[in-house]
N, C-alpha and C positions, 0 to 999 in steps of 0.2 A: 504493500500500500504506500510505500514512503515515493513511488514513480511517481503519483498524483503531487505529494506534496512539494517534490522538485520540480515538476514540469511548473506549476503554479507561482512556485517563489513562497508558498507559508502554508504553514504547519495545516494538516489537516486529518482528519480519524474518521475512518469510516463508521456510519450508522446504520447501514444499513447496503438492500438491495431493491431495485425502484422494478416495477412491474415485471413485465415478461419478455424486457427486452436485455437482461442483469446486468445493469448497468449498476453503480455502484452508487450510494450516495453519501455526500461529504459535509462533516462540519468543519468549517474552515475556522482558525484560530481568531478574525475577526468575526463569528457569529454566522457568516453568511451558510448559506445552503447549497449544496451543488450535486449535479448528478455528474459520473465521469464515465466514460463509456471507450469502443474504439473512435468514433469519431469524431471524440475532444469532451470537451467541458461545457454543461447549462448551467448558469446561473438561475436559481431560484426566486430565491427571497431572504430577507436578513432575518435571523433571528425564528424558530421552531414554528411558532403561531404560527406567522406571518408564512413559512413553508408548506404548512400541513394546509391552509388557506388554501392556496394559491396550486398548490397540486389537485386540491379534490377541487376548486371551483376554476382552473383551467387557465387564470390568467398570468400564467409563465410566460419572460421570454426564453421562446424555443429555439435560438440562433445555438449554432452550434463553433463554439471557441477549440481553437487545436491548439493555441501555447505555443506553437511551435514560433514563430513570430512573435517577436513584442508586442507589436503594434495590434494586437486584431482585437484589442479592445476589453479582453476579460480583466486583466490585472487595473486598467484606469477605474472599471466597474469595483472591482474590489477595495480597493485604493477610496474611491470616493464613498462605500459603505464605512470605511474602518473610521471616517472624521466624525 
């Protein structure tokens, strides 16, 4: 599990396994939520509630982040959760 919290840049423990597709799902050291899979990282929602919400009433964004690149935007997402 420590490949999720490298590719990301911070600490993260898995909680779990998200539907029947097994993707993996993540608390990340700032609170946020994440599911990680083969192709990349969703950001959730910050903070349990606010995830368990937002999984059962559908309003995730579903963009799919690979980390591989700086730039493709999950870590600014992060980064602006953690303030």
């Amino acid at each position: 599990m420590q490949i999720f919290s490298r590719r990301l840049g911070l600490a993260t423990l898995p909680i779990g396994s998200a539907f029947s597709t097994e993707e993996c799902m993540l608390l990340a050291a700032n609170g946020d939520i994440l599911l990680a899979g083969d192709p990349g990282f969703q950001w959730v929602a910050h903070g349990f509630h606010a995830a368990a919400h937002a999984l059962v009433a559908g309003p995730w964004d579903r963009t799919f982040y690979t980390i591989a690149p700086a730039e493709d935007g999950l870590r600014e997402r992060l980064t602006q959760a953690e303030s």
